[in-house]
One Martini backbone bead per residue (centre of mass of N, CA, C, O) as a GRO file, in nm:
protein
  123
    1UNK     BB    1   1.781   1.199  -0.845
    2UNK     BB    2   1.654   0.868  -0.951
    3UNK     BB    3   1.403   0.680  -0.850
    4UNK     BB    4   1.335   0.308  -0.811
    5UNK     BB    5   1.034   0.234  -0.830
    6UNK     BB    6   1.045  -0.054  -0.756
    7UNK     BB    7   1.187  -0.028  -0.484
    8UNK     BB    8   1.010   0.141  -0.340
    9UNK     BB    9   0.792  -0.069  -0.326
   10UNK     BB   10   0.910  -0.266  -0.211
   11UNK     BB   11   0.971  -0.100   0.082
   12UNK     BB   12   0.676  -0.042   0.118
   13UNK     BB   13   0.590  -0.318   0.168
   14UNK     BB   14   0.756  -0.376   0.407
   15UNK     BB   15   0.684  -0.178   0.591
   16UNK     BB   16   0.428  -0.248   0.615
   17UNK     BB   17   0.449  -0.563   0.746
   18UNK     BB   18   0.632  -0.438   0.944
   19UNK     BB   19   0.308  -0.317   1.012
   20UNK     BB   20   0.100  -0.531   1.007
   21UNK     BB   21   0.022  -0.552   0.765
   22UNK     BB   22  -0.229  -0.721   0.523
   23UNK     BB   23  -0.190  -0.867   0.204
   24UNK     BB   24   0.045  -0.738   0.009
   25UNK     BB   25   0.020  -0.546  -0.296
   26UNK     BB   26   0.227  -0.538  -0.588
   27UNK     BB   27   0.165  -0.335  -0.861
   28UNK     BB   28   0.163  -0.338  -1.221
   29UNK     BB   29  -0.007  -0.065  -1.414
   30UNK     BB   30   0.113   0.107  -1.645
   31UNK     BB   31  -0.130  -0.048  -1.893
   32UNK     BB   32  -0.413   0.022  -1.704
   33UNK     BB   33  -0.296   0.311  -1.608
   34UNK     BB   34  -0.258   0.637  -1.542
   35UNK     BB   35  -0.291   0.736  -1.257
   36UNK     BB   36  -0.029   0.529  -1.250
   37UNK     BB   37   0.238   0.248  -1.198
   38UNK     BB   38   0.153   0.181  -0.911
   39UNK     BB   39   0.027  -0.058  -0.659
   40UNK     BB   40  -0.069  -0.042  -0.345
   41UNK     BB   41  -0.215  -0.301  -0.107
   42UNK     BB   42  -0.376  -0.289   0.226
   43UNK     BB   43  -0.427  -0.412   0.523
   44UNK     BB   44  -0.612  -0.342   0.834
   45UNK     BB   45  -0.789  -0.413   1.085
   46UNK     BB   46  -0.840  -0.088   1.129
   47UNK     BB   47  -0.910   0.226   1.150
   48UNK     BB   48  -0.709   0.356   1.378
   49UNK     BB   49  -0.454   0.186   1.230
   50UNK     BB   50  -0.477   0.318   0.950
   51UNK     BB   51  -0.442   0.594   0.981
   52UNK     BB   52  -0.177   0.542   1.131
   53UNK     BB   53  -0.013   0.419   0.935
   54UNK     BB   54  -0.043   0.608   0.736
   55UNK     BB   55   0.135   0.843   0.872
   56UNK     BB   56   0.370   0.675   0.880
   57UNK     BB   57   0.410   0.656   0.578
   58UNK     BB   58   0.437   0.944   0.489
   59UNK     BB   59   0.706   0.983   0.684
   60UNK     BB   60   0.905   0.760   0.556
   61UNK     BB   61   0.887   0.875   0.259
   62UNK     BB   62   0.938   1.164   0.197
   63UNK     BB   63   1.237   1.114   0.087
   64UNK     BB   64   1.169   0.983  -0.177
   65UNK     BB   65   0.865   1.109  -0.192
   66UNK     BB   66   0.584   1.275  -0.242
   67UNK     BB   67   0.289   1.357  -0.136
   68UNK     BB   68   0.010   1.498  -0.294
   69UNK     BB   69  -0.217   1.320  -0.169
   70UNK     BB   70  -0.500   1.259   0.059
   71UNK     BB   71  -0.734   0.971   0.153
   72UNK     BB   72  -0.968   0.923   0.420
   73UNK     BB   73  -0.843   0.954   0.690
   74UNK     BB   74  -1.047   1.001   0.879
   75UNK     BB   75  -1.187   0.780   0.878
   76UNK     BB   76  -1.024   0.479   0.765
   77UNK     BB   77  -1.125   0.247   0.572
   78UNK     BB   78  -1.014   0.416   0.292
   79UNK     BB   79  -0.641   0.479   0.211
   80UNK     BB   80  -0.490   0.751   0.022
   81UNK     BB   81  -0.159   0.742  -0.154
   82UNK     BB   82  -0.039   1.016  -0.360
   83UNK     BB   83   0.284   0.929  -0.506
   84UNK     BB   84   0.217   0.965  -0.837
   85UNK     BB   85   0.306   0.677  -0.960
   86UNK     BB   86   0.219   0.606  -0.661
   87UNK     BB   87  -0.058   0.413  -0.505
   88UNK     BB   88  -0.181   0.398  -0.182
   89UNK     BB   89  -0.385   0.137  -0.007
   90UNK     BB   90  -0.575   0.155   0.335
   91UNK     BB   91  -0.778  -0.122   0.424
   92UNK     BB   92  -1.015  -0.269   0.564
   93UNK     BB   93  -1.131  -0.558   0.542
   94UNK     BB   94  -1.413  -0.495   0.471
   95UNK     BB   95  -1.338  -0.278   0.235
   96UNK     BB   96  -1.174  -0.481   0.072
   97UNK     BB   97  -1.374  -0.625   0.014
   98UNK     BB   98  -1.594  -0.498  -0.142
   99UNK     BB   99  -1.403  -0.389  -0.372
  100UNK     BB  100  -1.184  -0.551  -0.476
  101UNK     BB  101  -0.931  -0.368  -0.643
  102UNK     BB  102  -0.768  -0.601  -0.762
  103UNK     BB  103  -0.938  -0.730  -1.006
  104UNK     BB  104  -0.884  -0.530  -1.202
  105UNK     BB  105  -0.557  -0.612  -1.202
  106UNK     BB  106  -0.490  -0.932  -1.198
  107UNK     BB  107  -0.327  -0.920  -1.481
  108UNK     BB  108  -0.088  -0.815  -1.415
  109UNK     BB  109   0.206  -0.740  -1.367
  110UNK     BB  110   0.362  -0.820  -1.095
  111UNK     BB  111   0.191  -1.017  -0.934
  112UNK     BB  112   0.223  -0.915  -0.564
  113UNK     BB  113   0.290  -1.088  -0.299
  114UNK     BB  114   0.323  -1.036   0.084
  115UNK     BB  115   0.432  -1.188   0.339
  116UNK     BB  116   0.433  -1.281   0.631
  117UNK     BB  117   0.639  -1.273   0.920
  118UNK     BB  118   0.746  -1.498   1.087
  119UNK     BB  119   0.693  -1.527   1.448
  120UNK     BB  120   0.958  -1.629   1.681
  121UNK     BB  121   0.987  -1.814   1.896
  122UNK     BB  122   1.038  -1.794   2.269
  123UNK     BB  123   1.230  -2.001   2.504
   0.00000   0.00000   0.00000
């Protein structure tokens, strides 16, 4: 069964957003490098938060595509996990300025940002 690569990133993104991350942006890269056809991007409070997410993302997802590798994860400051052909990159914030891979990307096609969903007052 072949696994439609735009869906599992979009899952991906909301998966991130309802777990806290900011900044959520799935980009479509197969024309821009070999290394991936897709790239999330997340930013995450901190190194112990982005960590935490980290392994949690790669146990929800394991079902749909294999993590083949990851890196980062000790420091937890700039968190890689490559699914083969969809590279998943989870930064704290100060690290996601100082790098801003996304300025790389910016002409992507479908640059797309997920928002925060806003959260709804209990009266």
């Amino acid at each position: 069964m072949e696994v439609d690569i735009d869906e599992v990133v979009k899952e991906m993104g909301e998966y991130l957003v309802q777990n806290n991350a900011i900044n959520v942006l799935l980009l479509d890269v197969e024309k821009k490098t070999k290394t991936a056809k897709r790239l999330v991007i997340a930013t995450s409070q901190n190194s112990q938060t982005a960590k935490s997410l980290a392994l949690k993302f790669k146990e929800q997802f394991s079902q749909k595509c294999v993590c083949l590798h990851s890196d980062g994860l000790f420091k937890g400051d700039w968190i890689v996990l490559d699914f083969k052909d969809i590279l998943v990159h989870i930064f704290t914030k100060e690290t996601r300025a100082r790098f801003n891979i996304e300025k790389l990307y910016k002409d992507s096609k479908n640059f797309m940002q997920i928002a925060m969903p806003r959260k709804v007052s209990k009266k």
